[in-house]
C-alpha positions in Angstrom: 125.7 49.7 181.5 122.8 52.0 180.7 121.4 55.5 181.3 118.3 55.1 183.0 117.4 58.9 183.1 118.8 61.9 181.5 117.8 66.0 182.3 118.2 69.0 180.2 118.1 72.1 180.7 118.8 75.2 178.2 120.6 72.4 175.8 120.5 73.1 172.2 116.6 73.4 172.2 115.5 71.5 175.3 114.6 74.3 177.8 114.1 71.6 180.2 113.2 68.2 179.5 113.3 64.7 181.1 113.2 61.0 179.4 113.7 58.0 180.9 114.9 55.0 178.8 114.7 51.5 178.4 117.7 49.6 179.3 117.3 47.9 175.5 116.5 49.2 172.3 115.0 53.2 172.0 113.3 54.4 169.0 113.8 58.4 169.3 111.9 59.7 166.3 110.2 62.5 164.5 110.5 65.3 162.2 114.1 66.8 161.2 115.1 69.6 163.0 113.2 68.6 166.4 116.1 67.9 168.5 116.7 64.0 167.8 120.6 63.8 167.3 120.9 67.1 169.8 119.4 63.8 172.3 122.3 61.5 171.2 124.8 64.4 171.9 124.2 64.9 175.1 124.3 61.0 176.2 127.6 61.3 174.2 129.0 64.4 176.0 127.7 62.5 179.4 129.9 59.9 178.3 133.2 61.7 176.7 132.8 65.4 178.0 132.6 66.5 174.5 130.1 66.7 171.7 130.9 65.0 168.6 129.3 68.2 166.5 131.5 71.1 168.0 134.5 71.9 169.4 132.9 74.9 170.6 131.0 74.4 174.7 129.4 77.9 174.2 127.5 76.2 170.5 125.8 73.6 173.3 123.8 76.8 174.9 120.5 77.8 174.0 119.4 80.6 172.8 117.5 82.0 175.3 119.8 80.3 178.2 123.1 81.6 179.8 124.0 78.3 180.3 123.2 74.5 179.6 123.1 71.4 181.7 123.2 67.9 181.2 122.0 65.6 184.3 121.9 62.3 184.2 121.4 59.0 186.1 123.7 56.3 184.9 124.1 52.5 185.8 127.3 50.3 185.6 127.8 46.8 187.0 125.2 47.4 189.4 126.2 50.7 190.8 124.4 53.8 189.9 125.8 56.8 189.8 124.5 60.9 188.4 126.2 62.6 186.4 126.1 66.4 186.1 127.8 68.7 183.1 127.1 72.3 183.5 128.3 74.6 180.5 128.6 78.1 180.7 130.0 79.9 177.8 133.6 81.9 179.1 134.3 79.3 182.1 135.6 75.8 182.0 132.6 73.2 182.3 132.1 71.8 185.6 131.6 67.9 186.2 130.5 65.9 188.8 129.4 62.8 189.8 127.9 61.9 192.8 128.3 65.4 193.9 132.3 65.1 193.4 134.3 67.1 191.4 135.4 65.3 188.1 137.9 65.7 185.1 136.7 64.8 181.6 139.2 61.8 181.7 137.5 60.2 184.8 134.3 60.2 182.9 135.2 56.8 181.1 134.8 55.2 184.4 131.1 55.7 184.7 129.9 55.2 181.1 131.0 54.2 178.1 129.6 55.0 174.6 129.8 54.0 170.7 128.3 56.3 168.2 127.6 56.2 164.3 126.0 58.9 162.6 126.2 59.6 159.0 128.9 61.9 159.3 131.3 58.6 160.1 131.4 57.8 156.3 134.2 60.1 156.6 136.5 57.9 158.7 137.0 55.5 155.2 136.6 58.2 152.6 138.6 61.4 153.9 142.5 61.7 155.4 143.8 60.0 158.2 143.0 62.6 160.9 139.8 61.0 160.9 140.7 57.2 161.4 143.0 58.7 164.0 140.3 60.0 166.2 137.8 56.7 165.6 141.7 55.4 167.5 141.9 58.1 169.5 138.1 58.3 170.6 138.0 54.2 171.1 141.1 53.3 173.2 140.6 56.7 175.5 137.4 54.9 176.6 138.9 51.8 177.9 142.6 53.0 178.8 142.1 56.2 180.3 146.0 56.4 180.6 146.2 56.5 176.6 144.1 60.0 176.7 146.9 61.3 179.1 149.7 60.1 177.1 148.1 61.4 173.9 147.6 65.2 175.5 151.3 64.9 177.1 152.0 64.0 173.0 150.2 67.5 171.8 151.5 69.4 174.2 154.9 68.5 173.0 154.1 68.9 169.4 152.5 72.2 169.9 155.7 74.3 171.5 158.0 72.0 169.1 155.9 73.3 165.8 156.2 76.8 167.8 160.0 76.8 167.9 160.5 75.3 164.3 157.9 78.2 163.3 159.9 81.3 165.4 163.4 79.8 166.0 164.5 82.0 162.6 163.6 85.4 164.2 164.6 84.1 167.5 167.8 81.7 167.2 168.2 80.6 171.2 164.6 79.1 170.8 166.8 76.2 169.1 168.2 75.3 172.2 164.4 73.6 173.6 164.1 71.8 170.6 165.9 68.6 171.3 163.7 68.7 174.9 160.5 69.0 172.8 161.9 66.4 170.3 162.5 64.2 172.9 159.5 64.3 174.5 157.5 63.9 171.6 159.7 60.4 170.9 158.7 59.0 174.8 154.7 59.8 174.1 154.7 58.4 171.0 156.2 55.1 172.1 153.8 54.3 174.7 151.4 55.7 172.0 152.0 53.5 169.4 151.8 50.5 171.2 148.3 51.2 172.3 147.1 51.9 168.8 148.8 48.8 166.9 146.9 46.8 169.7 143.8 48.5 169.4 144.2 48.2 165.5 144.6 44.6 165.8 141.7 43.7 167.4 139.7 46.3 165.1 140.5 44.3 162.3 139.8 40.6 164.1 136.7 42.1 165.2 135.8 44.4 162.1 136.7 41.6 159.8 133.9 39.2 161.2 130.9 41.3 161.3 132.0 42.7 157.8 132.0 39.4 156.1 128.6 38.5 157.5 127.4 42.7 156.9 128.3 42.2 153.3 127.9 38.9 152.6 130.9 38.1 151.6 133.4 40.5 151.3 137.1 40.9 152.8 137.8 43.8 154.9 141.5 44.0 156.1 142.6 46.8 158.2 146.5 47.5 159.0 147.7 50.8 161.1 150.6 52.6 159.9 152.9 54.4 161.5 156.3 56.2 161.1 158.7 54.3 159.0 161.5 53.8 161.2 159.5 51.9 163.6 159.8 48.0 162.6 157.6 46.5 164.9 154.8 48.6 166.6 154.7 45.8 169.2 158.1 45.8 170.1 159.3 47.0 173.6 159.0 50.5 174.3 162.4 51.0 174.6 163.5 49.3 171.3 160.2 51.9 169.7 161.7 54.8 171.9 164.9 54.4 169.9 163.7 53.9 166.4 161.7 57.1 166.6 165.0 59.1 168.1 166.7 58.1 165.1 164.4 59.0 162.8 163.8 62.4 164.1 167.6 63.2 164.4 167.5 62.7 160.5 165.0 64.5 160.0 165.9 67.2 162.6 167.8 70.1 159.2 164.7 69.7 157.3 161.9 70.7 160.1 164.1 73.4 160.6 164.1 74.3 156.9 160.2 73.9 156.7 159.4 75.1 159.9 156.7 72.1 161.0 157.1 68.8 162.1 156.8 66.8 159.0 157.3 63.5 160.7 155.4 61.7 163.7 153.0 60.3 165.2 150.9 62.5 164.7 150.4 61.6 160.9 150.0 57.9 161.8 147.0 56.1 159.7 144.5 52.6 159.3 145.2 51.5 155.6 141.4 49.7 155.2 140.6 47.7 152.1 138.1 45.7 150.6 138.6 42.8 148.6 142.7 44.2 148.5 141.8 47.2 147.1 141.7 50.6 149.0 138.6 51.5 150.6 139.3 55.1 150.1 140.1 55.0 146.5 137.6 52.6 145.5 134.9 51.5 147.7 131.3 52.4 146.7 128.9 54.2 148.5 127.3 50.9 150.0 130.7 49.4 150.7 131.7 52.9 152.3 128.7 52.5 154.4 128.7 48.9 155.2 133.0 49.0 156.2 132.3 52.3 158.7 129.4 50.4 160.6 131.7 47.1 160.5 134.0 49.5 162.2 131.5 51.0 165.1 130.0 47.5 165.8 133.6 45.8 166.2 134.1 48.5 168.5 130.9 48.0 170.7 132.4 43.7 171.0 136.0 44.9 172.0 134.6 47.3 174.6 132.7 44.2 175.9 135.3 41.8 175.9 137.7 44.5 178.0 135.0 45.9 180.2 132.7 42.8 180.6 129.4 45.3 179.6 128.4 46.3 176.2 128.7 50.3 176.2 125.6 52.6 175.2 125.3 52.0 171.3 124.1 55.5 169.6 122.9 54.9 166.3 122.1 58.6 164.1 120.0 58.3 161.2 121.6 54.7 160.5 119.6 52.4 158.9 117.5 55.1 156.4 120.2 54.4 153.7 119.9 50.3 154.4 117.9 47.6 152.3 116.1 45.7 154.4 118.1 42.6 154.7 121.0 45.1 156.1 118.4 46.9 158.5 117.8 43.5 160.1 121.3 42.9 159.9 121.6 45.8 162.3 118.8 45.1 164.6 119.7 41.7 164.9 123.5 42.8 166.0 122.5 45.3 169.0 120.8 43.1 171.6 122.5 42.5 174.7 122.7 46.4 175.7 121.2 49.6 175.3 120.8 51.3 172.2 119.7 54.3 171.1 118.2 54.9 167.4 117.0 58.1 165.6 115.1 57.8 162.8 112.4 60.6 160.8 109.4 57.6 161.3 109.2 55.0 163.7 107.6 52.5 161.1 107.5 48.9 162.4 111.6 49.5 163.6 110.4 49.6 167.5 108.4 46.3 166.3 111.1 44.5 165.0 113.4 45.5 167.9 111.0 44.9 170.8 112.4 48.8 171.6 110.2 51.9 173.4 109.5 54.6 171.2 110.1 58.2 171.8 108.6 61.0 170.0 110.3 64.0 169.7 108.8 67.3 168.6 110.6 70.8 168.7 112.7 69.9 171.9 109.8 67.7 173.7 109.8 64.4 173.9 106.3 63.6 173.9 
């Protein structure tokens, strides 16, 4: 799969502005500050119908613009199809594609994407909210069903966090707690079975290009998730039960707090290096080396379940490489399209074979 063309207009600081790309390797370069990642975004919104910068639509607008709009022209398995995001600060974003109305979910089915930009470090150095999205983000490409189950799960968690948080100054809000409970037990059964089997191919995957990455080195990667569960693989029945239990016990106490202290929604990926915790203890090379380990095992199990490489978006990723893990790199991305920012081109569209792109306060020139 590849995007062959992409239009903006009034996004970030592209008034309106076309490219069209190669269906290999892009070098998108210039100065900072010239629109370079705001690029990579919008491929990725195209993709995900979100940005991976904001959680704000209105942020996406220009400045002189009442709206923005991302078009694009997309090709899968031989089909083509265009794509078409319009954001208007106040009003729900519309999506279509092919002229039909679209939900965000659906967009999975057109194009798929993996980014890393520097801002990834975080998933082995901060809390677990961030491996949880790298989960979250991954498996709601290829299982559109798991991005369903996982906003049925918030829902759920939301009004039960609003009765534990109120039920004091109203007591018959008590009586929709075991409902909310509940429900939260059923989504995070079907839940958890998608992210210990997305884990375990992470670390099959992750634990290949790693060794090779880092010449060496053993990266091990095992999910966690609530205690009472023995066997995250286990029927969803026999995980449906486990978690009941263990929110009955815990059922006084989240009263007493006022949160839900226990769930799903606290589940982790324990990473290590060489047995020690990546967190804790990995240096700023090994930090760097494990996330891209991560994005590129990613890219292979999205090609093994899909049978196409997804777009590869690659921020400002190889300025903090030696040269041996630059080629590294470039010699892992063949085989589907990628797109690479960088402040210089340098001899990078060389060694990849790629077309260059020069950007240059929101023209590509």
């Amino acid at each position: 799969m590849y995007v062959q063309k992409l239009m903006l207009n009034g996004f970030r600081n592209y008034d309106w502005e076309t490219v069209d790309f190669s269906e290999g390797t892009n070098v998108i370069y210039g100065q900072n500050a010239q629109g370079k990642t705001n690029l990579l975004e919008a491929i990725y919104m195209m993709a995900t119908g979100k940005s991976f910068r904001t959680r704000f639509d209105k942020e996406l607008v220009g400045f002189s613009f009442d709206s923005a709009e991302i078009l694009s022209h997309v090709v899968r398995e031989d089909r083509s199809f265009d794509i078409d995001i319009n954001i208007k600060p106040g009003q729900r974003k519309k999506i279509s594609v092919n002229g039909a109305p679209r939900k965000v979910s659906e967009l999975s089915e057109f194009s798929n994407v993996v980014l890393f930009c520097p801002d990834d470090l975080e998933i082995i150095k901060r809390g677990p909210s961030e491996r949880r999205r790298l989960l979250d983000n991954a498996i709601s490409q290829i299982r559109p069903q798991y991005a369903a189950f996982l906003s049925e799960f918030n829902k759920y968690y939301d009004q039960k966090n609003k009765i534990l948080k109120d039920w004091r100054e109203k007591p018959s809000l008590l009586e929709m707690l075991d409902e909310f409970s509940d429900g939260m037990c059923r989504m995070s059964a079907k839940i958890i079975r998608y992210r210990a089997a997305y884990s375990e191919k992470l670390e099959e995957e992750a634990r290949k290009i790693h060794a090779d990455f880092s010449g060496g080195e053993k990266l091990s990667i095992k999910y966690k998730t609530i205690s009472s569960v023995t066997n995250p693989f286990a029927s969803e029945k026999d995980i449906y039960f486990e978690i009941c239990e263990h929110q009955e016990k815990h059922r006084e106490i989240e009263k007493e707090s006022g949160q839900c202290l226990t769930g799903i929604h606290k589940d982790d990926l324990e990473i290590e290096i060489n047995e020690c915790s990546a967190k804790s203890f990995a240096s700023q090379g090994q930090t760097r080396t494990a996330a891209l380990s991560l994005k590129l095992a990613e890219r292979e199990i999205n090609l093994k379940d899909t049978g196409e490489y997804p777009i590869l978006l690659l921020d400002d990723v190889l300025s903090e490489l030696d040269m041996k893990r630059q080629e590294f790199i470039l010699n892992r991305i063949g085989g589907g399209q990628t797109l690479i920012t960088c402040c210089e081109d340098g001899d990078i569209s060389k060694r990849t074979g790629g077309k260059t792109l020069l950007i240059k306060e929101g023209r590509i020139l």
